[in-house]
N, C-alpha and C positions, 0 to 999 in steps of 0.2 A: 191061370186065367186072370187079366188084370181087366176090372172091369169100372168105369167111371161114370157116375153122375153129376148131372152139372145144369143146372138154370142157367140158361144165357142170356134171360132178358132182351131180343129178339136175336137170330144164328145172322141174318146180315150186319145188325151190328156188331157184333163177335167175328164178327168174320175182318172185318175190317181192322177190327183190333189184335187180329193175327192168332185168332181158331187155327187156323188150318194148321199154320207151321208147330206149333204149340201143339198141337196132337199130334202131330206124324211125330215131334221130338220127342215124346213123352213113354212110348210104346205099350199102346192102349189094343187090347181085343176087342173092348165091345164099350162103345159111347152111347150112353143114355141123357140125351138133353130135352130138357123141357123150355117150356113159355119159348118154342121159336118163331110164334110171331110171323107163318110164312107158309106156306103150300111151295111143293117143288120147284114148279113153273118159275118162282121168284125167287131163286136162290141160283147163282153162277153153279153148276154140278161141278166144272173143272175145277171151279178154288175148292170144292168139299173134296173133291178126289182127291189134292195132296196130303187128305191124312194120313192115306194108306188105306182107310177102311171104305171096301166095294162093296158093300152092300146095305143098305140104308129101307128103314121100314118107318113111314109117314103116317103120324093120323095129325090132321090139321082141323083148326075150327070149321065149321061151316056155317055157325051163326052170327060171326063178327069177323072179318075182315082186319087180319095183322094183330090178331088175340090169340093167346094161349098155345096151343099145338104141343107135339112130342114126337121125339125121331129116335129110333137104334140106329146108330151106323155097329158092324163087324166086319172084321174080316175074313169072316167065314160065313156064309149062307144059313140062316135060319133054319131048322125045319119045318116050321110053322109062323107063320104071323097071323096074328087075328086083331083086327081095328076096334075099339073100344070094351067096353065092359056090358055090351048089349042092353046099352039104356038109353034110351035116346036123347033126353032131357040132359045125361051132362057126357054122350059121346057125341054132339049138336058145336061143345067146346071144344075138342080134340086132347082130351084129359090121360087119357090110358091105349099103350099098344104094346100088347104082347108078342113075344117074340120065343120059342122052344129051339132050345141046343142039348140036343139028347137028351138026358132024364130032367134037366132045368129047365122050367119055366121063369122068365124073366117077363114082371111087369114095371113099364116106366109109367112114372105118374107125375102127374101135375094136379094136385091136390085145389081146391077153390080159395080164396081169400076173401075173406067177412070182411075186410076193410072199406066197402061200399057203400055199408049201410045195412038194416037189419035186414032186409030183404036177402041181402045175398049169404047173409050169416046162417038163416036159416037155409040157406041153399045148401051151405059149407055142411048143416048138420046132417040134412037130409042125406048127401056125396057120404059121407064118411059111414053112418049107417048102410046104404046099400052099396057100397064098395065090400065095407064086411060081411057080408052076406054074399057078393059074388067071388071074393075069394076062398069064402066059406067050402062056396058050393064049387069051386075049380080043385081044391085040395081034397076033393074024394077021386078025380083021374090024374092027378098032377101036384102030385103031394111036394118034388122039391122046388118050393118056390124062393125066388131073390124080390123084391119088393123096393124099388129103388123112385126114389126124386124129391121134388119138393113137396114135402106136407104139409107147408104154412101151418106147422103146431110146433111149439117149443114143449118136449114131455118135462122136464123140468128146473129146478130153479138153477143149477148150473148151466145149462142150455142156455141162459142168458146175461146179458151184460148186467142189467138193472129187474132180479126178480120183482121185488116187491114195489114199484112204480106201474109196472105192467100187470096188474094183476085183473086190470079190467080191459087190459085191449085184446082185439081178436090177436090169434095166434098165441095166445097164453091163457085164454080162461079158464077156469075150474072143468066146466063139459069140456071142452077140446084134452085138458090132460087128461082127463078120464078116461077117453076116448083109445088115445095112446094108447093107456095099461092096458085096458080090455083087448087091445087092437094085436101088443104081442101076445096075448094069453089066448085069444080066442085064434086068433090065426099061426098060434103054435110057431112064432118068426122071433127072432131074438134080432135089438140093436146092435149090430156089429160092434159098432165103436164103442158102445157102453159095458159092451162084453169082453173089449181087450182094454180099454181103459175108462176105471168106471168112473176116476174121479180126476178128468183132465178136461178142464176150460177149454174149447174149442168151437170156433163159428163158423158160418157157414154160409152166413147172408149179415150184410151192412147197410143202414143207410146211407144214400149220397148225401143226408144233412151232416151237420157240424163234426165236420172231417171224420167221421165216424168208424170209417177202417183204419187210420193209420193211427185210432185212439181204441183199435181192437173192442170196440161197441158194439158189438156183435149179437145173435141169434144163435140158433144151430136149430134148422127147420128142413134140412134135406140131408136122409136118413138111406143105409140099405139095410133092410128086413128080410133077414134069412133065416131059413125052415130050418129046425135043430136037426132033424135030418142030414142035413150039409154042415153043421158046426164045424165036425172032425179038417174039414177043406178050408176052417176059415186062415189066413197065415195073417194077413196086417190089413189094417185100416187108415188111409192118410189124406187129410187135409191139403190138401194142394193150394196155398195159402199165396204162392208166390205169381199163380196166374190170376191176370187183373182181368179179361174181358166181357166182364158183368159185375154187379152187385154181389151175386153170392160168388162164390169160390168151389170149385171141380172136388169131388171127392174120393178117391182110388182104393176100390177093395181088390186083394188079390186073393185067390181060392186057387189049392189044389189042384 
């Protein structure tokens, strides 16, 4: 099962920038994109259909208009979908939709970003505390979980270009790493990628300022978090570095 996450910084402009063919070429089971910026109604469905993947599970904003959102497309039917995290305060943004394929439960996430202002940083704290708490309380019926998207947190100082210049912006503070650790310990999920390679540079979101991707300036803030449950399944983790149609860059785990 190859399975991708991927920020697209809105799915019509990705789309434009040639999503579709880029996925049908890539040979992906299950796309998990966040920030699409979009409700179905406003997305072409025929240009989504050339990925190959028929089946597509939406939770979009509904308290801002072309903000935030999160989609599965598969190509195989869900057993379940269920639209947010049963909180209304941040499923109001279209943050989390889950999606079940036999014994897996798969959550895509679009994490909050404190860059607003303190008001939202405290938003970001409050999201991450009762996120763990509902995945807490999801892994006493649905114990193998995948845990996939943007978490706007860099866990550590590899994870980024310039640690110690950052050490007071959102997405690297002291609480957000903390958060992290606690986040694979208490939710029993191991970082993929830090698990097959613990000590390899690698980003996963750039700024569009001072040419910043092609000077590999990078982050690494969009993670898959899988239950050790499923380790034995894990085979590879890859950066897909060379598709350009957003800010961050697609990330492909493939599982047993």
């Amino acid at each position: 099962m190859r399975i991708v996450t991927y920020n697209v910084n809105g799915i019509r402009a990705a789309l434009k920038k040639g999503l579709a063919e880029w996925a049908a070429e890539t040979d992906i089971d299950i796309l998990c994109l966040q920030e699409t910026k979009a409700t179905p109604e406003q997305v072409d469905m025929a240009e989504l259909a050339e990925m190959g993947l028929r089946f597509g599970a939406w939770h979009s904003a509904t308290s801002k208009k072309g903000y935030s959102g999160v989609l599965t497309l598969s190509r195989q039917a869900p057993d379940l979908v269920v639209e947010g995290c049963q909180l209304d305060v941040y499923d109001c943004e279209g943050r989390v939709i889950r999606t079940d394929f036999g014994d897996l439960t798969i959550l895509n996430c679009y994490f909050p970003n404190g860059g607003q202002g303190d008001h939202r940083q405290e938003y970001k704290y409050r999201f991450l505390d009762d996120f763990l708490a509902f995945v807490q309380d999801l892994r006493k019926t649905r114990p193998h979980l995948l845990v996939v998207g943007d978490y706007n947190i860099a866990h550590h100082p590899i994870d980024l270009h310039d640690p110690k210049r950052n050490e007071t912006t959102t997405g690297f503070l002291p609480e957000e790493r903390e958060w992290m650790t606690k986040w694979f310990a208490a939710s029993d999920t191991v970082d993929t990628l830090r698990h097959l390679y613990p000590d390899r540079e690698m980003y996963s979101w750039w700024s569009y300022r001072a040419n910043a991707r092609n000077n590999n300036k990078g982050w690494r803030i969009d993670y898959h978090s899988l239950s050790r449950s499923y380790l034995d399944r894990l085979v590879d983790v890859q950066h897909l570095t060379e598709a350009k149609h957003s800010d961050h860059c697609p990330i492909l785990l493939e599982l047993r």
